[in-house]
N, C-alpha and C positions, 0 to 999 in steps of 0.2 A: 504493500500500500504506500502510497504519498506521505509525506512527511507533510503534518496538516501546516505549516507556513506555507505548501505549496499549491493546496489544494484548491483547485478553479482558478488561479493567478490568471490562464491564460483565455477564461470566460468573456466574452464581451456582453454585457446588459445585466439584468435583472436574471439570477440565477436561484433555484430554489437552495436554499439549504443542505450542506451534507449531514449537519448530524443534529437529532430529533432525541428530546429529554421528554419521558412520559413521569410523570406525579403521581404516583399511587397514596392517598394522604390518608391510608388505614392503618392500624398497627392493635397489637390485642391489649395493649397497656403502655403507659407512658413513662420513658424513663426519668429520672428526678431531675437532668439535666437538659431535657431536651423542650426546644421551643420551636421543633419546625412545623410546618403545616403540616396535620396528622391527627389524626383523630381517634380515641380508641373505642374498640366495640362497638364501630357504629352500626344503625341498626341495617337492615338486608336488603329492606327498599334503600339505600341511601345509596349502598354500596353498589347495587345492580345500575343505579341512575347514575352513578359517575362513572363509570367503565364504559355504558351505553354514549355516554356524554363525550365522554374520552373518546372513542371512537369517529360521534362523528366532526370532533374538532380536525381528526387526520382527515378525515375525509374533504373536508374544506380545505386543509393544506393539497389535500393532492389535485382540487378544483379551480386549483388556482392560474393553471393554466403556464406556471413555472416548471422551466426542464431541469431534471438534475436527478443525480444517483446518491441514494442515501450509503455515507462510506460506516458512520453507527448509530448507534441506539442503547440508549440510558434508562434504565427502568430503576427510578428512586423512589424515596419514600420520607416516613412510612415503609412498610414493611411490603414491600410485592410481592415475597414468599408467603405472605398468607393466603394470597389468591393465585395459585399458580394457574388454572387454567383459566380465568380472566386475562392472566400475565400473558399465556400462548397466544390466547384470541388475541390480544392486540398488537402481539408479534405478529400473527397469518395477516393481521387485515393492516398494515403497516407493509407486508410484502407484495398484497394484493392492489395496494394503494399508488406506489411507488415503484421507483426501480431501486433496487438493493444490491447494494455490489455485493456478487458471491462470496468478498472476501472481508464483511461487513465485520465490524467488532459489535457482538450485542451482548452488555451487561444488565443481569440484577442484581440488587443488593437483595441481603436474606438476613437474618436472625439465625444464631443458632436454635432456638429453640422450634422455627415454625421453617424448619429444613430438615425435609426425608430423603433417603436413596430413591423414592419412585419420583419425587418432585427434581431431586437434581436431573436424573436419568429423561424425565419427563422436558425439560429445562432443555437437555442437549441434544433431543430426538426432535425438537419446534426450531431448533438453529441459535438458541443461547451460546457464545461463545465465553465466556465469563461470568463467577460470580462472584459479587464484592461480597463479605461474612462480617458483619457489625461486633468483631467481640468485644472489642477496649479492654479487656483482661482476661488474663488468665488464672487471676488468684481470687478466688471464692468470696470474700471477705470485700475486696474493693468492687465485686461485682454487685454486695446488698449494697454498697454507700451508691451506685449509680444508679440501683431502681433496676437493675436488669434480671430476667426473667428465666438468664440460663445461668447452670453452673461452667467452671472449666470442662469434665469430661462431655457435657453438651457440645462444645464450643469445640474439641476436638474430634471428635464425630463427626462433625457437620463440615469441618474442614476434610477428612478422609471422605466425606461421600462423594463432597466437590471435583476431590482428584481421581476418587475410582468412579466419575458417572463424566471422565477426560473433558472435563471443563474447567479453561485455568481460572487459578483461587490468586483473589483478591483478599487480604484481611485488612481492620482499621484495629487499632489498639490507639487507647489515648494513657497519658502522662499527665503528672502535675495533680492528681487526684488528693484529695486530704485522706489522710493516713495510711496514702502508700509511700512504701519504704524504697529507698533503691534495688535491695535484693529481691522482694516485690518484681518492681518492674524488671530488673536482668532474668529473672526466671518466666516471667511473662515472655520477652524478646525472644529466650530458648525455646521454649515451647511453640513460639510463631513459629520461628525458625524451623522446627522437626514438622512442621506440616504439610512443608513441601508448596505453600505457597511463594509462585515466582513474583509478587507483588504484596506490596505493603503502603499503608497512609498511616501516619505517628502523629497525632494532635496531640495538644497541650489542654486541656481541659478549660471551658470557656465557662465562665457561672453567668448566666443571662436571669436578669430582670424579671420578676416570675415565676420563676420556677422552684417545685420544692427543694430541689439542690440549694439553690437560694435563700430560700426562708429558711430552713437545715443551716446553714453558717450566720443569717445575721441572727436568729436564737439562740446563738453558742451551742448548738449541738455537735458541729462540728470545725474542726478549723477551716481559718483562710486558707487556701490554697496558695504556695511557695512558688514564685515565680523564676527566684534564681536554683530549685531544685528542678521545675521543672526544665528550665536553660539543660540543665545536671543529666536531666535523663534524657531530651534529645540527644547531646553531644554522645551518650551512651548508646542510645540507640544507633546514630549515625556510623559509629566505632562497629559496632557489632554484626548489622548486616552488612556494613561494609566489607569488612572481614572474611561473611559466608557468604559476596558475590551480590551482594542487594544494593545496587550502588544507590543515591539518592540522586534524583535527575530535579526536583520542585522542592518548595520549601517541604512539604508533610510527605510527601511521596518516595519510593522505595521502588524498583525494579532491575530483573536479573540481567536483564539486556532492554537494546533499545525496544527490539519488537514484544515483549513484557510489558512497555511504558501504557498508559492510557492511554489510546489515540482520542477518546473522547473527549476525557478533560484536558488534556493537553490543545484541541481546540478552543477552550475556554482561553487558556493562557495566551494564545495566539492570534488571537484576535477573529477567530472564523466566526459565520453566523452560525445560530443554531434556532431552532424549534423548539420550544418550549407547549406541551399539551396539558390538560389536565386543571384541578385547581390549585392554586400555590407555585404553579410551575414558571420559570423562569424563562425567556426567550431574547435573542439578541441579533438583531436584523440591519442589514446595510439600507441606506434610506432610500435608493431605489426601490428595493421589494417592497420596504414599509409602505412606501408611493402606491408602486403597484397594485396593492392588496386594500388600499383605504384606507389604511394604519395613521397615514401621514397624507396631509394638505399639500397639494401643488406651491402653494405661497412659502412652504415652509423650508423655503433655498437654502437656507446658511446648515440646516440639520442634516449629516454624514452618518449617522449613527442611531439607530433606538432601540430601549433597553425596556421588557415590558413584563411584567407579573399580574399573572392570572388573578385572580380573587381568591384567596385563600378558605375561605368560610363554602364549606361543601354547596350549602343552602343556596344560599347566594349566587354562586357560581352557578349554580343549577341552573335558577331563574334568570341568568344573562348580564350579571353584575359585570361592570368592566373593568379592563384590567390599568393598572397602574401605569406608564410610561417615563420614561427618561431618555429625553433629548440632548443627543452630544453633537457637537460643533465637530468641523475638521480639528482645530487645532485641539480641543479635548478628547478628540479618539486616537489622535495622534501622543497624548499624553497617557494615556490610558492605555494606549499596545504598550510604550515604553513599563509602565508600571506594570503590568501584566506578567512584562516578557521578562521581569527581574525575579519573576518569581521562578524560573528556570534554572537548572544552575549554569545553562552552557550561556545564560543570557541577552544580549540585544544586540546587535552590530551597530557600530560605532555610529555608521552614518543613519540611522534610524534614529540613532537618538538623535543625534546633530539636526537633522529634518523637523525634529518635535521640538527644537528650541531647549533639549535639556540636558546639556553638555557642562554647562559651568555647573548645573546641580551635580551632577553625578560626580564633578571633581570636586564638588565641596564635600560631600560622601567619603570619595577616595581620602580625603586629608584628613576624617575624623577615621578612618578605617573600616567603612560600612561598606566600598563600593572598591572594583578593581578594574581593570583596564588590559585586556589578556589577547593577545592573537586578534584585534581588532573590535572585542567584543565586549562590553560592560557588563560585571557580574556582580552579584554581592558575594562579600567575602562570610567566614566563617560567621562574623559579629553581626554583621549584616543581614546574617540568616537570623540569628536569634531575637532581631530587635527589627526586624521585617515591617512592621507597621509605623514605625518609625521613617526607614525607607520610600516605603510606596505612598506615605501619608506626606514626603516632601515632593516626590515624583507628581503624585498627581494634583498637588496644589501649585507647580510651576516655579518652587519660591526654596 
């Protein structure tokens, strides 16, 4: 496949999109730390009506009258392995919609807990090429502080079914957790490690506004989470699958070679459009197609870029609520590849940045030690990686 900076480069016009994110915003229970669109045990009219819904928003993309070969496909959540044969259906009518390169990358994320050998098996018999496995641990213990619903031997089972039902395994593990320990987390990484998945994503644990993770630490139930421990156990992490061949290619990301990398989200960082379905789902269109499709106003000449979110609220979205937008100028999307592209480790070519006007930032970067200048190409360095929102939070403010 293309290396996605390259993908369509040589299109001339309004081109559909190659890669299509579907939202599945079901899950059986909610973990203590999570705030995404997702809803649990919703009820079965709800669940049937958004799948149906889902469906026919592909269908309006593929009536668009826009040419193009979808290269993947994103089944997030929410949990998509609770519905796996909802999941297929709208794999088949996504293939009967479109044209799908035979050599498509198509991911879902799973649960251990709501992952069998017949749904992986099932999974890779519908043309699933990967699945992402939600553990964030391995050690039982930081598994009840996150609300999660599996144990470790859940969580390794569910990685073995992934590899014997020849579907590559994606795992996430996150850091930074309150009262894990460093030994903790190295025996969590081992255990990644022994499952034979060729990919991995290492987050540092985010406590969001709302959540009982949340209200759990401002009641002193539990501690603040350690920000220079969790620095402590990326660096560890980075050490460790580095070591067994997991090289890191993005800030959270981990794979065995390049063709392991996500070619999906890796579009994300790269600037490609994508397709966002579903409610809650995300989508990022070049302002031609936006034009094309109605999205965006003839008058609306200076906008190169729109950024658009479904309606999160099942209900809502049902009944035709619209969706959010975010309008970026040439020079803000030109600011916005650069910020992106630093989140890469092999990062931006010199003259990309130069073209976005953010040459002198990045050398002021380079003299605090955040940023480097390598074979023509701007990267952040080690420090750079750890204090990353620092970075991209000067990148995409110009200043």
């Amino acid at each position: 496949m293309s290396d996605p900076e390259e993908v369509f480069e040589d299109v001339l016009g309004p081109h559909l999109p190659a890669h299509l994110y579907v939202h599945v915003p079901f899950c059986a229970s909610k973990c203590g730390y999570c705030d995404f669109a997702s809803v649990a045990d919703a009820p079965e009219n709800i669940v049937r009506a958004v799948f149906t819904g889902t469906r026919t928003q592909i269908t309006r993309w593929a009536h668009t009258g826009l040419d193009g070969v979808i290269e993947t496909v994103y089944f997030g959540g929410g949990t998509p392995s609770l519905y796996p044969a909802e999941v297929t259906g709208l794999l088949e009518h996504v293939r009967a919609s479109f044209a799908l390169h035979p050599n498509a990358e198509v991911t879902c994320e799973a649960n251990p807990d709501s992952l069998t050998p017949d749904i992986a098996e099932d999974f890779a018999a519908h043309g699933v090429t990967r699945v992402s496995i939600g553990v964030q641990s391995f050690d039982d213990h930081v598994l009840r502080v996150l609300g999660r619903r599996h144990d470790s031997q859940t969580a390794e089972k569910a990685c073995r079914d992934v590899v014997d039902s020849g579907l590559e395994l994606s795992l996430d593990l996150m850091c930074g957790i309150p009262g894990q320990t460093m030994t903790s987390w190295s025996e969590s990484l081992e255990r990644a490690l022994s499952t034979g998945a060729n990919h991995m994503s290492i987050y540092p644990l985010s406590i969001e506004d709302g959540t009982p993770l949340q209200v759990a630490i401002a009641a002193g139930l539990l501690g603040e989470p350690d920000p220079d421990m969790a620095a402590d156990m990326m660096l560890l992490a980075e050490a460790m699958l580095g070591y067994h061949g997991l090289a890191r290619y993005e800030v959270a990301n981990y794979a065995r070679s390049r063709a392991h990398e996500s070619r999906h989200n890796t579009a994300y960082w790269t600037g490609r459009p994508y397709m966002g379905v579903g409610p809650g789902a995300h989508g990022m269109l070049d302002s031609d197609v936006a034009r094309m499709i109605g999205m965006l106003g003839d008058e609306a000449t200076d906008v190169a870029r729109v950024r658009y979110a479904n309606a999160g609220d099942n209900e809502q979205w049902l009944i035709g609520a619209g969706d959010s937008r975010e309008l970026l100028s040439a020079d803000e999307v030109s600011r916005e590849d650069v910020m992106l592209g630093l989140r890469l480790v092999r990062g931006v070519p010199a003259e990309k940045v130069a073209s976005a006007g953010e040459t002198a930032i990045l050398e002021s970067l380079a003299a605090q030690g955040l940023a480097e200048l390598v074979d023509g190409r701007w990267r952040t360095t080690s420090r750079g990686w750890l204090l990353g929102n620092q970075v991209f939070g000067r990148v995409w403010a110009g200043e």
